[in-house]
C-alpha positions as CSV (number, residue, x, y, z in Angstrom):
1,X,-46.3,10.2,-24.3
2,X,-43.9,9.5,-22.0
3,X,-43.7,10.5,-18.5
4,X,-40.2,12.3,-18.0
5,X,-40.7,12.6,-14.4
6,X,-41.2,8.4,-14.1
7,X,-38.5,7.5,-16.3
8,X,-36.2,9.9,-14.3
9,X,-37.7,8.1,-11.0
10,X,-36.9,4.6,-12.3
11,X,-33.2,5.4,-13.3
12,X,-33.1,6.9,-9.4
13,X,-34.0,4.0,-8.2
14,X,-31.7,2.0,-9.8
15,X,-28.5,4.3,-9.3
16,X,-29.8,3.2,-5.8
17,X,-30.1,-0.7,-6.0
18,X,-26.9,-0.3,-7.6
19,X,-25.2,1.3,-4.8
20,X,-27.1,-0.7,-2.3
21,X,-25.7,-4.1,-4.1
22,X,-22.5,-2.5,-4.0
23,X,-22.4,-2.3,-0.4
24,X,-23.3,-5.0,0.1
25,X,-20.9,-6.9,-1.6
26,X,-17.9,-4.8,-0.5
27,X,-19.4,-5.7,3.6
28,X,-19.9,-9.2,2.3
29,X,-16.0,-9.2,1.0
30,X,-14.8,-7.7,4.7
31,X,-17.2,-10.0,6.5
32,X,-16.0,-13.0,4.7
33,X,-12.3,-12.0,4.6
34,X,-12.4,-11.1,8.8
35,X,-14.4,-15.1,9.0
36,X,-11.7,-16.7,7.1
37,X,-8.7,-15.1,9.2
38,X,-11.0,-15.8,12.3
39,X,-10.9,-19.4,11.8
40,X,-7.4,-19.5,10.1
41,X,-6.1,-17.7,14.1
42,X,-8.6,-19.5,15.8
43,X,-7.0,-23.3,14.5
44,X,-3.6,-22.2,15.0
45,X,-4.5,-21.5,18.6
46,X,-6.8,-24.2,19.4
47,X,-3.7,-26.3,18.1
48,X,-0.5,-24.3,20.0
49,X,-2.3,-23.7,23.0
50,X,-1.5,-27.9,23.9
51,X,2.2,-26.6,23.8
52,X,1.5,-24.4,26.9
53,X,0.7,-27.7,28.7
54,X,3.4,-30.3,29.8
55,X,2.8,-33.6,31.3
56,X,4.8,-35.2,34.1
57,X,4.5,-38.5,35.9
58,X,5.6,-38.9,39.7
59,X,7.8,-41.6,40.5
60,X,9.2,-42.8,44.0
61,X,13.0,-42.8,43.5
62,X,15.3,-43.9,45.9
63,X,17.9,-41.7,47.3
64,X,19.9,-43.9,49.7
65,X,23.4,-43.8,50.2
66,X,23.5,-47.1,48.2
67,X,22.6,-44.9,45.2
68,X,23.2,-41.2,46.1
69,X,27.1,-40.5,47.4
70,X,26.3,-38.0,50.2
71,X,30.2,-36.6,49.4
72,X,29.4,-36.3,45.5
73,X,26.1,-36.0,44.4
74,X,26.8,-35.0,41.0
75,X,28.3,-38.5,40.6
76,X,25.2,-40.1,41.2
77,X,23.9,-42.2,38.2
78,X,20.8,-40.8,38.4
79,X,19.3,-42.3,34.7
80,X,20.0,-45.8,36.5
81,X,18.0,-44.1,39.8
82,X,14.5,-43.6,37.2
83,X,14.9,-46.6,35.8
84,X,14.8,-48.1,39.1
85,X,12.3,-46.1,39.9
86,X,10.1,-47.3,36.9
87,X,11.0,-50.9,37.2
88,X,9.5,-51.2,40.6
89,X,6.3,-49.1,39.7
90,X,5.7,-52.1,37.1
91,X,7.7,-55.0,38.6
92,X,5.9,-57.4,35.6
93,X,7.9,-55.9,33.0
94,X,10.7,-58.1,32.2
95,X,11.5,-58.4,28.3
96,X,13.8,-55.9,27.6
97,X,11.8,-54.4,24.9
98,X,8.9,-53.8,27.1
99,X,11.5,-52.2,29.5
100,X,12.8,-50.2,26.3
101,X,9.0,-48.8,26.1
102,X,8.3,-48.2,29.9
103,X,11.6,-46.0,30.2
104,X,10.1,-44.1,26.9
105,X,7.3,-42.8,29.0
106,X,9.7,-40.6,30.7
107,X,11.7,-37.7,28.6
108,X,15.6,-38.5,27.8
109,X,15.9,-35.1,30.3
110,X,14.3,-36.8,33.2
111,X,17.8,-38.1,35.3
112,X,19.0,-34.5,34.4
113,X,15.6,-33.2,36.2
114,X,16.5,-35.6,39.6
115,X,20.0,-34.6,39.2
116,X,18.7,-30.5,39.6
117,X,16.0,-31.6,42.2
118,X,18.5,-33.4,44.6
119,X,20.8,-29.8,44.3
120,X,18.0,-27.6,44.7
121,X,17.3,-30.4,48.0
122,X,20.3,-31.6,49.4
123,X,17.8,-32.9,52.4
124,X,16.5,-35.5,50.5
125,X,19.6,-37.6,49.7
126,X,19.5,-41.0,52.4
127,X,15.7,-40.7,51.5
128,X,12.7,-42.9,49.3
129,X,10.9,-39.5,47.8
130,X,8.2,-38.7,45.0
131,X,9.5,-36.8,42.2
132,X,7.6,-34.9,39.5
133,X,9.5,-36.1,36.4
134,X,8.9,-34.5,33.0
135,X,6.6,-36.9,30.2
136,X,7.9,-37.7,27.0
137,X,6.4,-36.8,23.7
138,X,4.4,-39.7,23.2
139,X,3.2,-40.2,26.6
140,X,2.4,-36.2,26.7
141,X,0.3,-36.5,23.2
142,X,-1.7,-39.5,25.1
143,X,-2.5,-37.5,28.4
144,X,-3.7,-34.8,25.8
145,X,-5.8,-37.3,24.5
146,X,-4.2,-37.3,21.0
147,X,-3.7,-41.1,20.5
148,X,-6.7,-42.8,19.3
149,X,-6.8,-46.2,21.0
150,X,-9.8,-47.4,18.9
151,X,-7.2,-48.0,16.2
152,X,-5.1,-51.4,15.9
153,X,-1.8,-51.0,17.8
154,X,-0.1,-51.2,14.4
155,X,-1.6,-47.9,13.3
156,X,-0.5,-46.0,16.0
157,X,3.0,-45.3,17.7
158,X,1.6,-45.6,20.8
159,X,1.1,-49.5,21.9
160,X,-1.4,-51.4,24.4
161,X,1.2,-51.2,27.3
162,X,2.1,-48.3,26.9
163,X,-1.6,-47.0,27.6
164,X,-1.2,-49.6,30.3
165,X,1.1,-47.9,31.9
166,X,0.0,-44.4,31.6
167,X,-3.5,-44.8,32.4
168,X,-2.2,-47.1,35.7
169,X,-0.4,-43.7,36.9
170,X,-3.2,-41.6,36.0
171,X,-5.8,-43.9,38.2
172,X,-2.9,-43.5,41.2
173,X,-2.8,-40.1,40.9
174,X,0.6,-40.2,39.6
175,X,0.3,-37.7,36.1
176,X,-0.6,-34.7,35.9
177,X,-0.4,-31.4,33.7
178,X,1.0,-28.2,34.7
179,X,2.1,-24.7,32.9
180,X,5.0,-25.6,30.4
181,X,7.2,-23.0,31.2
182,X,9.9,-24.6,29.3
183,X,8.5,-23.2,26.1
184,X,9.6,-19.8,26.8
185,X,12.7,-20.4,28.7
186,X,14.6,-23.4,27.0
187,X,16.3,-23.3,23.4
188,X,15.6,-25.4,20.8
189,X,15.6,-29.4,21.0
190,X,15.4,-32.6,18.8
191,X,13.1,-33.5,22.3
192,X,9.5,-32.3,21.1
193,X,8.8,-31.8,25.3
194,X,11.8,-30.3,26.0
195,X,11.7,-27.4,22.7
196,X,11.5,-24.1,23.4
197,X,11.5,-20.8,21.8
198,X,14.1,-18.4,24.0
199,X,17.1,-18.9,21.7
200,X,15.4,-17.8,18.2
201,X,13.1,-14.8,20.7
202,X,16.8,-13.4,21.6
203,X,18.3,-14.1,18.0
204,X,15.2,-12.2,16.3
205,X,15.7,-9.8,19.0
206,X,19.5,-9.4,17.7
207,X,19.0,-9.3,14.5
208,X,16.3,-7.0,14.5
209,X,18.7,-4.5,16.7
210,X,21.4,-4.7,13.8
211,X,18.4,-4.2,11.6
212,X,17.2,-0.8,12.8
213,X,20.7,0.5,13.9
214,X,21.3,0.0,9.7
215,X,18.1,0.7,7.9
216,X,16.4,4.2,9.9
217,X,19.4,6.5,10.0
218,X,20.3,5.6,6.1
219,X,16.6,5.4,5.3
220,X,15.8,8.8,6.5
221,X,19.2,10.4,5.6
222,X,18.6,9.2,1.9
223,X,14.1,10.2,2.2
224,X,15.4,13.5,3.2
225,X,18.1,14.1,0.9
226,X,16.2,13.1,-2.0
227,X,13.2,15.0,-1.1
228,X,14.4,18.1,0.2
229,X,18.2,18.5,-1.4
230,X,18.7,16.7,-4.5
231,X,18.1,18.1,-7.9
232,X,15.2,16.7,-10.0
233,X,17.0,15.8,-13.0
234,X,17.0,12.1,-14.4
235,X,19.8,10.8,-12.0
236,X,17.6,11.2,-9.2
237,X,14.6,10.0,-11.3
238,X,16.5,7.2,-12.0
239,X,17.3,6.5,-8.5
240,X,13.7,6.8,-7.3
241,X,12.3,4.4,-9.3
242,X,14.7,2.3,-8.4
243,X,13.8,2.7,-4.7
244,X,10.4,2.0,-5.9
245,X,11.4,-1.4,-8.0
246,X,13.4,-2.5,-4.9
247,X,10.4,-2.2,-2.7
248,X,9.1,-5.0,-4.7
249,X,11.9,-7.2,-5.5
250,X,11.3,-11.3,-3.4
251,X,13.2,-11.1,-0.1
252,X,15.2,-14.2,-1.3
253,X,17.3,-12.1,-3.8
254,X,18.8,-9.8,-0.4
255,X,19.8,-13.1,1.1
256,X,21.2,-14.3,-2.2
257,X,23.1,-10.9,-1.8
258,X,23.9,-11.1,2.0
259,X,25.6,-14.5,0.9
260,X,27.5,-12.8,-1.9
261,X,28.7,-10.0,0.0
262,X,28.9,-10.4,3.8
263,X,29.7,-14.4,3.8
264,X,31.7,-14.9,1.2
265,X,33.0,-11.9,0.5
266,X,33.3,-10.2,3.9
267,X,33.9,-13.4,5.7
268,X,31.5,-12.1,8.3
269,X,30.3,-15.4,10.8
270,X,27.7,-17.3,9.5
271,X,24.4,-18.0,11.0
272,X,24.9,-14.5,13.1
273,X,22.4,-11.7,13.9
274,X,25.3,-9.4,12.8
275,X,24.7,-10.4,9.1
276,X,21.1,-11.2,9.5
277,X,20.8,-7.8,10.7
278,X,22.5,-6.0,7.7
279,X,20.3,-8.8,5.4
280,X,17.0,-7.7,6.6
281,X,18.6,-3.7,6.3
282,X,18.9,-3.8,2.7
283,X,15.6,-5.4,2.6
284,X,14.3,-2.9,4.7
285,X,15.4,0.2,3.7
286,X,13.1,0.6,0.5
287,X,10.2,0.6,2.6
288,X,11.9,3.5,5.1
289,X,12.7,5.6,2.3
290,X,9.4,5.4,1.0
291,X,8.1,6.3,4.0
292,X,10.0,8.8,4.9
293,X,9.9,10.5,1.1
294,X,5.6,10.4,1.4
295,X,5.8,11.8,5.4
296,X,8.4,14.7,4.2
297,X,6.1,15.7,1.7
298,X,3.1,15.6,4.2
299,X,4.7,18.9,5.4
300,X,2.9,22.0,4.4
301,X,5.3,24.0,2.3
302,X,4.3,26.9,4.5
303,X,6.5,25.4,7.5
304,X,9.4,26.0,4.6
305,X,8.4,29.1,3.3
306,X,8.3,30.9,6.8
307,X,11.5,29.2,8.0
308,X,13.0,30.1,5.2
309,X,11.5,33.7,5.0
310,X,12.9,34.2,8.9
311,X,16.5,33.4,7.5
312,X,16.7,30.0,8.4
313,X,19.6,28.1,5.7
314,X,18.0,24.7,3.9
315,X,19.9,22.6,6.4
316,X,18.2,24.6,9.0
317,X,14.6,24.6,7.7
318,X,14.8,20.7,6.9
319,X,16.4,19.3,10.3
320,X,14.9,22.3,13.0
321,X,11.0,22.4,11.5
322,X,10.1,20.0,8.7
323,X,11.9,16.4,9.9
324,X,10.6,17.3,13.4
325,X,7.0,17.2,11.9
326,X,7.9,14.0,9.4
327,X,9.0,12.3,12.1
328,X,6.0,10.3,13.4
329,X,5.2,9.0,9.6
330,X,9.1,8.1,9.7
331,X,8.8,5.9,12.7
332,X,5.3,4.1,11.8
333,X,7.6,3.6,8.2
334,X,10.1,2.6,10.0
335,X,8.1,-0.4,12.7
336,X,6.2,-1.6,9.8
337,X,9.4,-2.4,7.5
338,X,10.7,-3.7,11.1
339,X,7.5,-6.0,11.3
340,X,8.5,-7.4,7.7
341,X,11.7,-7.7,8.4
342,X,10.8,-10.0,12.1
343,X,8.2,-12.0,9.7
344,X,11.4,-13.0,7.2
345,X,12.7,-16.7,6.4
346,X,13.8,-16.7,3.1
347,X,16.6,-14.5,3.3
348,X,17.9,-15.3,6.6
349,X,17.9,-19.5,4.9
350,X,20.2,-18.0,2.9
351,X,22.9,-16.6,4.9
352,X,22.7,-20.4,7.1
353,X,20.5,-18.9,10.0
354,X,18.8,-22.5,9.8
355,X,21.1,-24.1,11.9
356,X,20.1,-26.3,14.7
357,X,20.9,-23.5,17.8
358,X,19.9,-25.1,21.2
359,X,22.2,-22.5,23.1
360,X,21.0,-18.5,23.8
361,X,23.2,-16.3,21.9
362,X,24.8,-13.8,23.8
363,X,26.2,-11.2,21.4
364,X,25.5,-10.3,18.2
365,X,28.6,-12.9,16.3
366,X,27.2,-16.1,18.2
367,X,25.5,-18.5,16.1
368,X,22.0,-17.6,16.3
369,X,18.5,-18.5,14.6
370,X,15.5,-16.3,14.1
371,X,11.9,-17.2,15.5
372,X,10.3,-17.3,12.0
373,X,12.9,-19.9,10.7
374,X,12.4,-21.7,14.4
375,X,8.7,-22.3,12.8
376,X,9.9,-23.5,9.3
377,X,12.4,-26.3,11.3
378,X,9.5,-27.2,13.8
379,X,7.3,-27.8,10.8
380,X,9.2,-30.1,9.2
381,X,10.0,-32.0,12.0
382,X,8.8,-35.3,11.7
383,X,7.9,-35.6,15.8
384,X,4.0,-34.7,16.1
385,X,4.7,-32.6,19.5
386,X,6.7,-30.6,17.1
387,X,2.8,-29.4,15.9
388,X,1.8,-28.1,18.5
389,X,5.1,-26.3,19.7
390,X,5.1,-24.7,15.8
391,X,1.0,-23.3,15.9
392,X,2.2,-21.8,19.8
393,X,5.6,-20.2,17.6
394,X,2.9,-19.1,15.0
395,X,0.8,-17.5,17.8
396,X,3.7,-15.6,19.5
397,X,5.1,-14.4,16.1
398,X,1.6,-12.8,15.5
399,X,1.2,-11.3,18.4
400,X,4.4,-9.4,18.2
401,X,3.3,-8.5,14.4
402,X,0.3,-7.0,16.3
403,X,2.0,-5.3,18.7
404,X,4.5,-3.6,16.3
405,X,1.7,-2.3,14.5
406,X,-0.5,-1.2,17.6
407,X,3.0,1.0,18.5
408,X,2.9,2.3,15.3
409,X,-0.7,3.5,15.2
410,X,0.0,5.0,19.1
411,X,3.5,6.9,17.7
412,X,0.9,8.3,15.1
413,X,-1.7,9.5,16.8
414,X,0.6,10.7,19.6
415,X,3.0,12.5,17.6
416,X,1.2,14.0,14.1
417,X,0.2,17.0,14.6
418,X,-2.9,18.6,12.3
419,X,-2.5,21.5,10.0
């Protein structure tokens, strides 16, 4: 006969194994899902954190009044100055192609560079003085150590006097790396060295501004109208699952409808955080509503109950004690649809947002780009400094994801209150 007491042990002990074995694999799921993201952040990083680093080579330009008008030292040609300057560093360069390749070591910006140095030191015109003169691409990538000389010179863009050149500097003491600072203070370029990120920072910034302005006071307004005012018949049934379907719906289809609308319709300026703005709005504003709707709800319908019981009107009860409590879960709604919204290329593609903007825009009509879409142009770029200058976009990008969230979380925690 069976042992009922053994059999009821074994089936025990295998309800176990199988919960054990499902642990398991659910904290070998988040263990491999954290390792994959770790390496995925950690090669984006190793690879954008060359863009923080800039290389420059020091020359000894002379600043005589043969070449430098003390009267007018704006009309100095100051490009002929640095070539000078290079010429005599390497006096047995004397086919003009070779010339063509030792000027090339330097970036197209560098006579600008000695034009701002002899301003910012109007002392040093009449004089022979060592500049700090910004690297070009190639010669950057080579200080970095990212040519590989063990190639043929045909395989590479980099040729045998050009390495030369550089490493003759380097044993003189002449090259050097410092903090790239350009990265976060210059616009964008079709210079890899001289690319930064400032004009598609202030552009998001802009467009994210229009964004909010737009999508929380309508995406609240409608949460609490629907929640707490409107009739449940099969209008507003039919509207809320339309919410719903629109949370869903690709972001290209709002900039499909920003072109309709605003551009062609409205005429509004093109490539402006105005419209990119009101794009990323209606893209938006599902996720608000949503939101909104679920933290409304949160309320305990005791809060209504005793404002209403104390002779408080709807409008009273909804805006004076159950908003008030909604509105941390409204906010956290509110940054994450913002931290979608900051993340967006497609839409903002559509409405012409990919133009080539090396300027800062200073209002909201300018012609502006967005930092996501900064990334897209970078990446395509066929210059390989443009890799490095689109993993250190990546980086930024993410951290303000991560900090968007983080102030969400903080609102939460600092605002809900327990019931």
């Amino acid at each position: 006969m069976t042992n009922p007491f053994s059999t009821e042990a074994a089936g025990l002990q295998g309800r176990h194994t199988s919960e054990r074995l499902f642990k398991l694999s659910g904290l070998a799921a988040i263990i491999f899902a954290i390792g994959f993201l770790a390496v995925m952040v950690g090669s984006i990083a190793w690879t954008g954190s060359g863009a923080l680093r800039e290389s420059v080579i020091q020359l000894t330009v002379d600043l005589g009044p043969d070449n430098v008008d003390p009267s007018d030292v704006d009309g100095a040609s100051y490009r002929t100055i640095v070539r000078d300057a290079l010429k005599a560093s390497f006096p047995d360069v004397k086919s003009r192609k070779d010339r063509r390749k030792l000027y090339g070591l330097l970036s197209p910006d560098a006579a600008l560079e000695l034009k701002q140095y002899v301003r910012d030191n109007p002392d040093a015109v009449g004089q022979v003085v060592n500049v700090w003169l910004l690297a070009s691409d190639d010669a950057d990538i080579y200080l970095k150590g990212g040519v590989d000389t063990s190639l043929e010179e045909s395989q590479r863009k980099f040729s045998d006097a050009e390495v030369s050149w550089v490493d003759s500097l380097t044993e003189s003491g002449q090259t050097k790396r410092q903090f790239n600072k350009r990265f976060f203070t210059n616009g964008d370029s079709r210079e890899p060295e001289l690319a930064g990120i400032l004009s598609s920072l202030v552009g998001s910034a802009l467009t994210l501004v229009i964004c909010f302005l737009i999508s929380f006071p309508m995406g609240v307004g409608a949460a609490i109208y629907l929640e707490e005012f409107a009739k449940k018949n099969r209008w507003s049934e039919f509207v809320e699952v339309n919410i719903n379907n629109l949370a869903a719906v690709p972001s290209i289809v709002f900039g499909l409808l920003g072109l309709a609308i605003f551009l062609n319709f409205f005429g509004l300026p093109r490539s402006s955080p105005l419209v990119g703005g009101m794009v990323l709005a209606l893209m938006t504003l599902p996720t608000i509503i949503i939101a909104s709707r679920a933290s409304l709800r949160a309320v305990p319908p005791s809060i209504r109950e005793a404002a209403l019981g104390i002779g408080a009107s709807r409008i009273q009860t909804t805006f004076h004690h159950v908003t008030p409590l909604a509105l941390p879960g409204m906010l956290t709604g509110a940054i994450v649809g913002m931290a979608r919204a900051l993340g967006e290329t497609a839409p903002l593609l559509m409405i012409g947002m990919v133009a080539f903007i090396a300027d800062v825009p200073k209002g909201f009509l300018d012609s502006a780009t967005a930092l996501p879409v900064q990334i897209f142009l970078w990446a395509d770029a066929p210059q390989r400094g443009f890799l490095e200058k689109t993993s250190a976009a990546i980086i930024v990008l993410l951290l303000f994801l991560v900090l968007m969230n983080l102030l969400a979380v903080v609102l939460r925690r600092k605002f809900e209150r327990r019931f």
